[in-house]
C-alpha positions, 0 to 999 in steps of 0.5 A: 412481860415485855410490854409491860416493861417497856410501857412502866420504863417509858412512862410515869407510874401514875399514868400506869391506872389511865392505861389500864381503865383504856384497855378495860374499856376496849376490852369491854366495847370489843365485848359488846361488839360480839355480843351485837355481833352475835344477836344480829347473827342470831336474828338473821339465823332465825329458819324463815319457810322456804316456800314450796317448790312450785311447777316450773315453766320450762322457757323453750317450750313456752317458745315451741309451737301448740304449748300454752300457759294455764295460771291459776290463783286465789283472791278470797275466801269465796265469791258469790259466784251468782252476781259474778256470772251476771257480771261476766255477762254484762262484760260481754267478752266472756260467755259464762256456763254452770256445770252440773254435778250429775252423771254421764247418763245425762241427768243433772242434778245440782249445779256445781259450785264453779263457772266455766267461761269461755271468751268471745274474742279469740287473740289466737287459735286457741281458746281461752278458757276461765274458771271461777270456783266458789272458795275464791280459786280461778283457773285461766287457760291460755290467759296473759299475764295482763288479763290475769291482773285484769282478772283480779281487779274483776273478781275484787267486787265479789269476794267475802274475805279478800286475802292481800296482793302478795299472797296472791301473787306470791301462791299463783302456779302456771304451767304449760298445757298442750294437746296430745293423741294419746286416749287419755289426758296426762300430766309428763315432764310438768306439762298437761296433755289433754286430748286432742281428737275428743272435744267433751273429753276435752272439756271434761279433763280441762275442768277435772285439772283446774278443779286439782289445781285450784284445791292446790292453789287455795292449799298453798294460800292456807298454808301462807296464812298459817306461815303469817301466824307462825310467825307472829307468835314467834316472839312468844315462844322465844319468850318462853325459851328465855325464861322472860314475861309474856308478852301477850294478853288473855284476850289475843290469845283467845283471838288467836285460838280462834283464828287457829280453829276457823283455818282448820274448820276451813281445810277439813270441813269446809273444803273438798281436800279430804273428800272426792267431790261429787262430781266424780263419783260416777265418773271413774275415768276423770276421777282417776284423773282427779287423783293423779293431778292431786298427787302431782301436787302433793295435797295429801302430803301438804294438807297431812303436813298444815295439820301437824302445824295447826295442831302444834300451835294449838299446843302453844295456845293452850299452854299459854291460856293455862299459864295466863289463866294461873296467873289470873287465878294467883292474883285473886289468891294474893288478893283474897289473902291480902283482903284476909289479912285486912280483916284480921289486922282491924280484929285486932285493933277492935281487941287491942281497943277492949283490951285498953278500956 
């Protein structure tokens, strides 16, 4: 009250409708400020993935002595596996190999869908080691971070369906891995201990662990592209929840279905995730082991989790189809009413006309 005294006191009654329309005006600026405010808050608000948890690298014992680093990563959706072991040969710095998806008792029965290579050059004690499986996944023991870069440029010649440079990177998981004593490989502390005094054995549960890590890896890329997709029909949905048009046509809603039901064909019956691979089946001690190293990773959980995921956005997609559908359907509606009410208008015409004659 005071300040509206004092302000009517000191200044003339016709500048009294000036100050009103300024603090009006401030009001309605401070107004719009909160609102912009509140949208950026709202944008910036919006959950993006945290993405998942990898294996960490422990820093000392990358620095102790007999711990070397196994990396692995997927490029595609496949290689032809065939003209990439004629070109690791041609490199001639590695040494390719096909394994066999027979039995322990020597019979080899169908080649498995990987090549193991072993390099012919050795920078140190230690061997390495590379697998290329044919779903687009590479596993590479005691591999430097330069010849993984290498790597990738290598295979780009080979793949069907390249997936981009930062879902690659972004999915690759590396662990330590040394040799133990113990009468069976293991995986403690997040690194792997393979048997030290077996060489086969050795060589057994090296693949067994690169075939459970590269289903892990290509999981991860899956579950990369899903979070891509979620992500662009985010704005339909939000569309939804605010009673605004939708913004997509009936065209990319067919394209996303399909886009959802190649990624599930891919997951459930394309791949080895829900099944044990034949290589196994009459190898108990490496299937045990297969196990384990797939719950370390926790594909069973993943794989559970994706096809919640996949089966929400199929929910989404089928409403809008539907919606998009009855749209379609009420326009042909308007269209016939209004095509009926032509026709009734010229009959009326053609009767008004007998009737003036």
């Amino acid at each position: 009250m005071f300040c509206f005294t004092a302000i009517r006191a000191c200044r003339p009654c016709s500048l009294w409708p000036s100050v009103v329309t300024a603090a009006i005006r401030r009001q309605s600026l401070n107004t719009r400020s909160s609102l912009a405010s509140s949208a950026a808050q709202s944008q910036s608000g919006i959950k993006k993935r945290v993405q998942r948890r990898k294996p960490a690298l422990v820093e000392d014992t990358g620095q102790r002595h007999g711990y070397w680093c196994v990396s692995a990563f997927s490029t595609a959706e496949e290689f032809r596996l065939e003209q990439l072991s004629a070109a690791l040969s041609k490199t001639n710095m590695y040494e390719p190999t096909c394994l066999y998806s027979g039995s322990d008792d020597g019979e080899e029965t169908a080649p498995a869908d990987v090549i193991h290579a072993v390099s012919k050059f050795h920078v140190t004690n230690e061997p390495r080691h590379l697998y290329f499986f044919r779903e687009g996944s590479v596993v590479g023991w005691n591999v430097s971070d330069l010849e993984v870069s290498s790597l990738i440029n290598f295979v780009a010649e080979h793949e069907i369906g390249s997936y981009d440079d930062h879902i690659v990177m972004g999915e690759r998981e590396s662990m330590y891995y040394a040799y133990t004593n113990d009468k069976k490989s293991s995986i403690q502390k997040g690194n792997v201990y393979l048997i030290g005094n077996d060489v086969t054995a050795s060589d057994l549960d090296r693949y067994t662990f690169s075939n459970a890590m590269a289903h892990s890896v290509k999981l991860g890329t899956w579950e990369a592209l899903l979070e891509e997709y979620i992500d662009s029909v985010e704005v339909v949905t939000q569309d939804l929840q605010n009673g605004r048009p939708i913004r997509i046509t009936r065209k990319e809603v067919m394209k996303k279905t399909g886009e959802l039901f190649g990624l599930r064909h891919r997951i459930n019956l394309s791949s080895d995730l829900l099944d044990l691979p034949d290589f196994y089946w009459e190898r108990e001690h490496l299937e045990t082991f297969y196990r384990s190293t797939c719950n370390y990773f926790s594909i069973s959980t993943r794989l559970k989790t994706m096809n919640i995921k996949i089966n929400h956005c199929l929910e989404l997609v089928e409403l809008l189809s539907h919606h998009l559908s009855d749209k379609h359907h009420i326009r042909l509606e308007w269209m016939i009413i209004v095509l009926i009410m032509v026709e009734v208008g010229f009959e009326i015409i053609h009767y008004a006309q007998l009737f003036i004659k």
